[in-house]
Each structure stands twice: as C-alpha cells, then as structure tokens.
N, C-alpha and C positions, 0 to 999 in steps of 0.2 A: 923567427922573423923570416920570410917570403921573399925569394930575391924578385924583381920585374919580370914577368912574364909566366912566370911560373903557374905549368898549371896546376890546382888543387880543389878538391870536393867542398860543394857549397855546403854550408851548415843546413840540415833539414826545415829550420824556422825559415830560413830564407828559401827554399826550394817551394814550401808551401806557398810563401806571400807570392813569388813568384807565378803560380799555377793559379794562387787566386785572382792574377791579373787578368789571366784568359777567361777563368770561366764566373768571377763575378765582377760585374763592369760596374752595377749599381745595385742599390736597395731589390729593384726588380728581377734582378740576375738571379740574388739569393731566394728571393719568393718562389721562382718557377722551379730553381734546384729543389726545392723544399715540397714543391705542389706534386713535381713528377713524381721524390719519392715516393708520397704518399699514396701515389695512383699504384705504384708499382707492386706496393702492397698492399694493394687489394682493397682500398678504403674505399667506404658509399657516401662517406660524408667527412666533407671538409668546413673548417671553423676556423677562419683567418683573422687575425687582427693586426695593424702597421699604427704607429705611431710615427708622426714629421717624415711622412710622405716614406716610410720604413727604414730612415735612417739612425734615430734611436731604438726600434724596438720592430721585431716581425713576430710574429706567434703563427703556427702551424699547426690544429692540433686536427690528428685522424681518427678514421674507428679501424684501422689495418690490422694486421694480423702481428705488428710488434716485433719487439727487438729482445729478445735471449737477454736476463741482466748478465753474461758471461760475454756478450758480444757488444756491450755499449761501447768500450773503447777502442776494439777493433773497428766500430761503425765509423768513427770519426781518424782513422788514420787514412794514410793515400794509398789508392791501390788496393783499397780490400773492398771489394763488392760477391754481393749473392746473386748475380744477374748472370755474368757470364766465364765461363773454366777454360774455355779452349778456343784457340783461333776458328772450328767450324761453328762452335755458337756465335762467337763476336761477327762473323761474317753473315749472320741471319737472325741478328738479333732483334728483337719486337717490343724489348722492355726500353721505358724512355731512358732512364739511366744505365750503365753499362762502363764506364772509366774506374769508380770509386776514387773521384776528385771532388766532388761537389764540397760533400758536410768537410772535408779535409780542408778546403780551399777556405770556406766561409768562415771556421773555427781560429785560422789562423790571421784573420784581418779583424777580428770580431767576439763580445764573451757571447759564449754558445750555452743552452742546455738542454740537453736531451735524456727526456723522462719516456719511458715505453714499458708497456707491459704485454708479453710475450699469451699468447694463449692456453700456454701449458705451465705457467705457473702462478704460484697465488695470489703475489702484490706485485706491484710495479717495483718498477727502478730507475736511479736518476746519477746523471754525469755533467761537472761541467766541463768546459775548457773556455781557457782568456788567454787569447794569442797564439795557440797552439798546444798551450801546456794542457796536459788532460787531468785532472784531479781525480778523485776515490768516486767508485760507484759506490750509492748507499741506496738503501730502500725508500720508497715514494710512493704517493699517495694518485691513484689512476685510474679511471671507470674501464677502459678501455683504451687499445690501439697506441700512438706514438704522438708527444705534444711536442716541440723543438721550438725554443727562445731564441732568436739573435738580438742580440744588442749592443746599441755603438760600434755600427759597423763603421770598421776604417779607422777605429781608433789608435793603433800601434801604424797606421801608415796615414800622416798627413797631408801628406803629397797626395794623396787619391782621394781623401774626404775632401778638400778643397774644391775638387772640380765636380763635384755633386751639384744638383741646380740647387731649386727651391723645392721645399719641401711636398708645396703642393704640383709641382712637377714630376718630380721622384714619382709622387703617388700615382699619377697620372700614367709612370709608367707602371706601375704594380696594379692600378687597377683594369687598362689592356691584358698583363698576364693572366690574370686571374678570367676575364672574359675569354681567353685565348682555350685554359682549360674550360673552361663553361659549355664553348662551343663544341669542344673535340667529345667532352663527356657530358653526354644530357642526360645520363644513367645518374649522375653522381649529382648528392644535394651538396649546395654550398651556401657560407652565408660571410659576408667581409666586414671587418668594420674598420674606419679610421677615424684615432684618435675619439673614441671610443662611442663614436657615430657610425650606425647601422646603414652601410650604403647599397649592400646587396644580398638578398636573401632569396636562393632557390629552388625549389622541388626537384626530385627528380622527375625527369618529363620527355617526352617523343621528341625527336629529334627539330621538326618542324617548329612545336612552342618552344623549346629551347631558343633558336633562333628569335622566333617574335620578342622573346624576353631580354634576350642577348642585346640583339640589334633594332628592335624596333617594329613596329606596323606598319612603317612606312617604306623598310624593306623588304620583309616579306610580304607586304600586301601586291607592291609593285613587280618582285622576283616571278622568276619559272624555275621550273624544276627540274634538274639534271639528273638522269640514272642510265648509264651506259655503261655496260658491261663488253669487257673481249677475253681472250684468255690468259686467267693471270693479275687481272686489272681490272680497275671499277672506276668510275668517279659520281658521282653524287650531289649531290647540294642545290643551294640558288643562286643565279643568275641574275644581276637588274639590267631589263634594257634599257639602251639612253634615252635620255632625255628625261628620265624619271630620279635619278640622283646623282649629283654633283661632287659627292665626297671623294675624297681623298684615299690615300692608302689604308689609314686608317679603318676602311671598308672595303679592304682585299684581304682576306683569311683565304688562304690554302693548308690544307694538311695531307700530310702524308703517313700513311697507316694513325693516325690519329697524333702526330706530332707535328705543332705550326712549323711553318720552313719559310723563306723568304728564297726561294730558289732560283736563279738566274733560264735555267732553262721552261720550264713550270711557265717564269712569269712573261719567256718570250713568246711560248705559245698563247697563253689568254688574251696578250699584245696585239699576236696577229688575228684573232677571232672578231675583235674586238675594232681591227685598224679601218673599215668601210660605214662605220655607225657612231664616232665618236668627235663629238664637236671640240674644235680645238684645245684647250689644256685641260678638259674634264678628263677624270679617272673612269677607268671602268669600277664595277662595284661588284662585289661577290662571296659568297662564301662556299669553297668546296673542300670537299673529298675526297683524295686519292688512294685508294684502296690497292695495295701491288704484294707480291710477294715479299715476305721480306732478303727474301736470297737475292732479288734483282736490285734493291737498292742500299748504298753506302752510307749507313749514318756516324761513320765515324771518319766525318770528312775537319768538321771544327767544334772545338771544347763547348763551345756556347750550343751545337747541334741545331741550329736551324738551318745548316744546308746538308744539302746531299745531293749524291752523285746515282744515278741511274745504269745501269750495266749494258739497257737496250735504250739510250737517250733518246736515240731519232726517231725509234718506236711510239714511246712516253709523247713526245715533242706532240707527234701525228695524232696521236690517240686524243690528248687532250685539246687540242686545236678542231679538231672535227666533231669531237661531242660540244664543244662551248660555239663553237659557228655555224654547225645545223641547231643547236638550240635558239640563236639567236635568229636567225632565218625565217627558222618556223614561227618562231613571232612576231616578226616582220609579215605575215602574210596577210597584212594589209584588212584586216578585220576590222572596226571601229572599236576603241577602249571605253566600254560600259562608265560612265559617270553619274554623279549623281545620282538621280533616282535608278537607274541600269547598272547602279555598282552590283547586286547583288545577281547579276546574271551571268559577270565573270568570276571562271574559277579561281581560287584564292591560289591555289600550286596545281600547278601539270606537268607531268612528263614532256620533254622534248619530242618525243616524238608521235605523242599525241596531238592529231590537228584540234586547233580550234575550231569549235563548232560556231556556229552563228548566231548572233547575240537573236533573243524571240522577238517578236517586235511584241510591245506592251497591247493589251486590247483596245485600247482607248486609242490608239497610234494607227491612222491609216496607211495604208500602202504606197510609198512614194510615187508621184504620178507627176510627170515632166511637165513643167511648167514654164512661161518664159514672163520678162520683165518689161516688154513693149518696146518701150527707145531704149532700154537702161542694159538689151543686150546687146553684145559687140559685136561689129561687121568684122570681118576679115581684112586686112591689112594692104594695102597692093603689093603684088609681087612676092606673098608670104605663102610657103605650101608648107601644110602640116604633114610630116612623115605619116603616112594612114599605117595602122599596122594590119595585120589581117582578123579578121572580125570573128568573134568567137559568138558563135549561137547562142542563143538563150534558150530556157526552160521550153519555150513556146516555139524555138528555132527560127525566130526573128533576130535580124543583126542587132547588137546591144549601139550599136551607134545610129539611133535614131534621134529623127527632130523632135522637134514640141508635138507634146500634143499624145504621146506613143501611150500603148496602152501600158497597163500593170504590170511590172516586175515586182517578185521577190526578192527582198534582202537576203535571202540565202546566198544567190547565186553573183550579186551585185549589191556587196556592202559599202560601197563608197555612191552608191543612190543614182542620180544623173542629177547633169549641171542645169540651172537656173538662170547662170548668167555670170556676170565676171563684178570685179570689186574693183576701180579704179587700174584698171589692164594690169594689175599685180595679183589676183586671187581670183579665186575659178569660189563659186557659192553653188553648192550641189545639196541633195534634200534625200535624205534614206527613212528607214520609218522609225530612227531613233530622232531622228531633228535636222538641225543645220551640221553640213561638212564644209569645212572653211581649209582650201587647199592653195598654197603656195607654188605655182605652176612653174615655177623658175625649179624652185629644187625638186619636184615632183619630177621632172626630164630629165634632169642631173641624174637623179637616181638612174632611173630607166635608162638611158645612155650608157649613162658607168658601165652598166650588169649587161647591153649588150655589146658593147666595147670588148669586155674582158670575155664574154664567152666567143665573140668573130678574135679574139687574139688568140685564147686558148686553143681554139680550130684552125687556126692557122688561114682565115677565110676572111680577113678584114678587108674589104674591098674598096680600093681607088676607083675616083671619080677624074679623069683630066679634065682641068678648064679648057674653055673653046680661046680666054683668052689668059694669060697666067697675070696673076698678082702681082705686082713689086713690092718690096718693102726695105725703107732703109734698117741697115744695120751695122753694128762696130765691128771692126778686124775680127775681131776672139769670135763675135754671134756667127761669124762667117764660117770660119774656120772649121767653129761645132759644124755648122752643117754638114760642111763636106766633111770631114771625121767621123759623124755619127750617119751618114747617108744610110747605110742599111737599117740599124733600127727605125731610123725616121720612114722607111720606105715599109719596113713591115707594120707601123702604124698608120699605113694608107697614106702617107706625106711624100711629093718627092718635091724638092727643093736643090735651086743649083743657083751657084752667084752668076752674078750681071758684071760685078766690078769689085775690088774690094772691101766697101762699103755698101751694098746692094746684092739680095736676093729674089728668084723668080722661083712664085708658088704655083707647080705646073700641075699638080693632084693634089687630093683634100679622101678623107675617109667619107664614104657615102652617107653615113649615119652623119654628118657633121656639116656637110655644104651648105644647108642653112646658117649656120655658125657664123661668131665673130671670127673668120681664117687668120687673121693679120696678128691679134692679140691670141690667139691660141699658141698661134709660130713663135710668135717671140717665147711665152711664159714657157713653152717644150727645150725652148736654144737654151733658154737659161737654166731650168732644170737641169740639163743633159751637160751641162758644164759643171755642176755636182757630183753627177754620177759615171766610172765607169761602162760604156754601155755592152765591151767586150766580155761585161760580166756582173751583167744588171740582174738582180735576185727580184722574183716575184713581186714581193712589198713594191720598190722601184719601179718596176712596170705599171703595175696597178698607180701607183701616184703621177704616173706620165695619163694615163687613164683617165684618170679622176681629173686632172687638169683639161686635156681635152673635152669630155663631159660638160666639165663647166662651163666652156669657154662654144660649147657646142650648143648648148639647151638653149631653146626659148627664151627669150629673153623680158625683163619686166615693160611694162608698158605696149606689150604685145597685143591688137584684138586677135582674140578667138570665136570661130563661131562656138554651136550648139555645140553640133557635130564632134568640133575637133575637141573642145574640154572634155565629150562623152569619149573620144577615142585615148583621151589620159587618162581618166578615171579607172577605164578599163583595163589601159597597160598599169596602171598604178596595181589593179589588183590581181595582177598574172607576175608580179617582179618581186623578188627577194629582197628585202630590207626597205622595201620601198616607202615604211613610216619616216626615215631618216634620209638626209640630200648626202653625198659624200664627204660633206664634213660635221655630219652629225646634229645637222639642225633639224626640227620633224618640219615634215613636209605637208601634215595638214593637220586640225584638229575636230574635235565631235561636240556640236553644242546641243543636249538632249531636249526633249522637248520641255521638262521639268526646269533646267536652267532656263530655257526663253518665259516658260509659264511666271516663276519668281523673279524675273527679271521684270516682267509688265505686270507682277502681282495679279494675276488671272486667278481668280476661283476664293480672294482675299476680301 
C-alpha cells in the first residue's frame, strides 16, 4: 500500500496510453504515423483503407523494404527505432519518424497487427497486439513490404473515444493527411478507400499534376510559380493571387524538407507578403516547399512534429517573405488576365521571376485606337487637379497621355489600352485590343498612392504641404491628446496637427501626395489608429496600415469627373505600380472583358 504523496514508477501500460495522448489525438494522428512510416521505408506505393471515418479500422499496406520477422516486436515497443543512434543524427535528421513512439503509442489505445516481410527472407510474418500486450510472431501470408491493422482505436480508453466527432468528420481528417502526403510525394502512387469506397486513386506524377490532382484546376490553373534558391535553402511551389480564391486554411500547405508543418514563424512571413493584396477575412492560398538543410532546423520541437524551430529564424523569416512578395508583385504587373477565348495565351505556371510577356493580340482584334463618347465623357470637376505624374514615352516617343483621337499604340507597351470615358463617375471604360477594361478608379489610386506613400516613407522624403489657411476639426479629449503624443510620427507622415482647445485641432500641413484628399476624415481614422498602436515602436506592418488608411482616405474619390487625359494618366500609373491589380484591401481594381465575351454576349457570328 502507497502512503500520499509517494513517488513511484508508473506501470509501462499507463506510460504508453499516456505518450499515446500526444502523439495520436485522432483516427488521423494514427494514419499519418502509419503513412510516414511507410515513406521512411522506402515504399512507391501506398494502399490505404479507414472504415467510420478510421475509427473502427485503418489498413496501411506498403511495397517497403519490410520488417526482419526477429524485429516485429521490437517494432512496436517505445523507443526502439532504425532512424536514428546518436544525438548528431537526431540533430540532422531527415527521416519523418525518429522517436519510436508512434506503432508503441497506437498499439497501446488500440488492437494492432503488423504483418511484414523483410527482403531477405522467404515468407512474411505477423504480430498482434491489444492494448499493449504483444502476442507470438507467426508466419503469414505477403506479396511484398509491411501491411499494419488498427482497429477500435480507443477502445481500453473511453474517456478519449467519446470525444472523437462523427465519423464522417474523423474521415475528413484522414483524408487531408493522406492529400498532405500526396502532395509532399508526387513520386509515390496512392490509392484510399472508405468503408470500402474508392475515393482516391493516384499515379506517380511531376510534381505540378500532382498538384492539379491534389488540389484542383482551379488552383493551379489560377497559381504562379515559385523557385528561389539561396544558400542552404530553396522554396518552391504555387502561389494564388487574390482575388482568384477565397479558401480557407485548408488551402495553405507548407512543407518543410518534405514534412507538413503549420509553423508560427513560416506562416508570419507568407502573412506579411501577402498583408497589401488581401481583401478583408479572405485567406491567402498556397502550396510550398521549403527545402533547408536539415542541421538548420529542429524537428524535434512536438510529438505530433508539425512544428519546428529554425537555428537562423530571421534569415528563413526574410528569405521566405521576399520570394512570396516579389512573386506576387510580379504579378501584379498590371498585364490583363487572358479570359475566355485569350485563356490559352497565359501561361499555365511561371517562375516568379519571369516577367510576363504580353498577352498577342488575336488577328481578328484591331489595335486599340482612342476613342470618345460625345456628351457621355466627363468634364472635369471645378476646383479638381489631377496629380499629373511624369509622362513616360511611347514606342513612337509620344506622351502616352493623349486626347481622342491619338494615333496607334501597341498593347505591348500599354496593356490597360486608353480610356473611352467614365461609367456613372464610378469607373473609368478603357479599350486594349483584347476588348473592354472596366477599372475601378477609386481603388486604382488607392493603390498607386499606397506604393507611393510607402516608398516617400521608406526614403524618408515624404513631403509637407502647409495650408495658407489650417483646418479645424472637432475632437474628444483622448483624439487630442494622441495628437500631441504622437506629434512626431504624425509629422513624419507629412501631418502637423496642434490643438486650439481641448476639444479642437488645427490641421496646419497635409502629405503632398494627399491635399486633394478627404483631410478631415483621414485625421480622425490616423488619431484613432494611433490610439491602438504604440508609435515609439510602430513595426513596418503598422506603418504601412497608417499608409493604407491615408491612401484611402487620399484617392479620388467616386462620383469624380475625369477628363480624357487624367483616366489616360491612371491607366498609365496603373501599369508602372506594384500590385496594382488589387486596392489596399484587396479588392481588384479593374477587370478584362474580351472581345469573345462581348461577341456571346450580343450572339455575333450566331
């Protein structure tokens, strides 16, 4: 008998259930223990079956290289693996398993049976275990490689089956793992079935149709394609820009050395790549590759190993942040996206750092030539001056901001065509020689503002305009207070602001780029931001959102006239700006109606 407090050694059955707490959570836990093994020896084809979403039954069967019948019960103790012997392998190891916890952990919640036959001897051989207990190896019947039964998982712990969902839940997560391996190895055939339904069956294949199989045509067809190399490091894969898909997590795969990871640092860097192109609660979408040595990173950070720890983090951070935001960039360069009859003129995947070339114009399709709508284009506004920017030559070395009437340009050199005339003073109607471009001139400035906001911030060259007469605006105690507290920031964003009274502010400069602007509602939405953030230790991201607020609150506003001129002088900034297909919160800023959609639209040629 035990007096209170006494310490004493837990029984091995209970150290097992215990370790199988960490490393199998669900039916899917044990799937992926079971998939890695399989990888780890060396198998080209895996043959999975789950019955009630894997909680009465998983089957794994491989073509690997097998289990010794002298070692089947050694396989399922804890702590006995062929992976790794010494603390310098453990520290650089590459194989997904490495503990020998997994079949120990699974066995002891669960009846197990593991049948394998070894390449150097004649027949197979087979082992069970129920609960822990390991029974007699005996000879079995086996073409090849290692087959492993679980079933009634959670049976000896029903405190843990209880909170299993539904079965077609469970599945749901088993049939993610199994696409998680699909994607990492497009070398390896796989085929799944549940409850005794064929739900995936795969060739071995290029890494690219892997993908389309995995995840769809509708994400590869939309993705680019990432390959950036430094030293030491790689990353890989595709990329969707927004506005092309809406999904969830669920459509964020990262791997590392070819292990999924949900890694906290990983996903803050694609966050920020990602943080000037994405409309409010949409996901970014992706699936990549991180390729590193494996002496740089920690996979023996948690039992379940989907995270890990990096040795040069800020490095990783940097690396993967600038291959995923010049990727996106470069596709943001403002090109028209091939539709319809023009789909087959963009490429299906590209290197990032391949430009896009210019979509051909069809033969049948003439050369956009400037045209105007008679009354139906708009006068200029009183009192409205459109920021000119400085005028970039054409092919012919004529200013690209001409009137009606100008001669022929190339869509080479000006794929966003020239404007036509305005849509209800909300959209700018421009003609390229794919068809109609229907652009959103509220967020099209937005853009362009943003990006040059942030590059007169990053140069430190953001330049104040004073008023001849300064603004009033009321405001509460606390609005007050920010100002005078944040005075410097506010002053290196080209603002200088000083109160009148405790209730009342005088706006005595404005950023050049912005005096057009609504001033009044800029000031306030910056007071009230800056009353969020720290500004004696405002991080990039933060700046840039004080940015982006200015921007918006700076652009052009709807129900704007514009002439000719000034829409031709956005078009143009539209196609000299970064990200410029998306407004700063991720809405696109213009679309391409090709001349095949207008043709089936008025049934021409029918």
């Amino acid at each position: 008998m035990t007096r209170p407090n006494e310490i004493r050694l837990l029984p091995d059955l209970l150290i097992s259930q215990i370790a199988a707490g960490e490393v199998v959570e669900r039916p899917a836990s044990a799937l992926k223990e079971l998939l890695e093994n399989s990888l780890d020896a060396g198998a080209s084809e895996l043959r999975i079956q789950v019955d009630q979403g894997g909680i009465t039954r998983i089957l794994v069967a491989d073509n690997g290289s097998g289990i010794p019948a002298g070692q089947l019960g050694l396989a399922l103790a804890r702590h006995a693996t062929s992976k790794v012997a010494s603390l310098e392998e453990l520290e650089q190891v590459a194989s997904f398993g490495f503990r020998g916890e997994a079949l120990a952990s699974i066995a002891a919640v669960a009846k197990l049976r593991l049948t394998s036959l070894a390449h150097n001897e004649p027949h197979a051989h087979e082992v069970e275990c129920e609960g822990g207990q390991i029974g007699e190896i005996r000879p079995a019947a086996l073409v090849a490689g290692t087959t492993i039964e679980v079933r009634d998982l959670f049976f000896n712990t029903p405190a843990r089956r209880k909170f299993l969902k539904s079965a077609s839940t469970e599945f749901g997560h088993c049939h993610a793992v199994v696409e998680r391996i699909a994607l990492a190895r497009p070398d390896i055939a796989i085929s799944l079935q549940h409850n005794d339904r064929r739900v995936m069956t795969l060739r071995p294949q290029a890494g690219p149709e892997r993908i389309v199989a995995v995840l769809g045509d509708a994400f590869a067809g939309s993705a680019i394609s990432i390959d950036q190399a430094g030293p030491a490091i790689r990353l890989s894969g595709l990329v969707v820009p927004p506005g092309h898909l809406a999904n969830g997590r669920e459509s964020q795969h990262v791997f590392v050395n070819g292990r999924f990871v949900r890694d906290k640092l990983l996903a803050h860097a694609l966050r920020q790549a990602w943080q000037d192109v994405l409309h409010l609660e949409r996901q970014a979408t992706y699936c990549l590759f991180l390729d590193i040595d494996p002496a740089n990173v920690d996979v023996n950070v948690h039992p379940a190993k989907t995270e890990v720890r990096f040795r040069e983090g800020q490095a990783v951070h940097q690396f993967v942040y600038h291959s995923v935001h010049q990727a996106l960039s470069g596709h943001a360069g403002n090109r028209p996206a091939p539709s319809g009859a023009l789909a087959n003129l963009r490429p299906e995947i590209r290197p990032a750092s391949q430009p896009t070339s210019a979509p051909a114009a069809q033969p049948t399709a003439t050369s956009p030539r400037q045209q105007t709508f008679g009354s139906f284009v708009a006068s200029p506004a009183a009192g409205y001056h459109w920021p000119q920017p400085t005028a970039v030559p054409s092919a012919t070395g004529q200013d690209n901001r001409v009137a009606a009437g100008s001669t022929e340009e190339t869509d080479l050199n000006h794929p966003l065509g020239y404007a036509i005339g305005q849509l209800h003073d909300i959209y700018i109607l421009a003609q390229n020689a794919q068809g109609l471009i229907l652009v959103d001139m509220h967020a099209a400035h937005e853009r362009i503002l943003y990006e040059r906001l942030k590059a007169a911030m990053q140069e430190q060259r953001l330049a104040s305009q004073p008023l001849l007469v300064p603004l009033t605006m009321q405001a509460d105690r606390l609005m007050v207070a920010v100002a005078s507290q944040h005075a410097g920031m506010l002053n290196q964003l080209g603002l200088e602001l000083s109160p009148l009274s405790p209730t009342s502010l005088a706006i005595r400069a404005v950023p050049v780029l912005l005096q057009q602007g609504d001033v009044l509602t800029l000031v306030r939405k910056l007071l009230l931001d800056l009353q969020q953030h720290d500004a004696s230790n405002l991080l990039a991201e933060q700046q840039n959102e004080l940015l982006a607020t200015m921007a918006c609150h700076g652009a052009v506003r709807a129900r704007r006239h514009l002439t000719i001129p000034e829409m031709n002088a956005l078009l143009r900034d539209m196609e000299q700006t970064e990200r410029s297909n998306q407004c700063n919160h991720g809405r696109p800023t213009w679309h391409q109606f090709s001349l095949g959609e207008l043709d089936r639209l008025f049934m021409r040629g029918k």
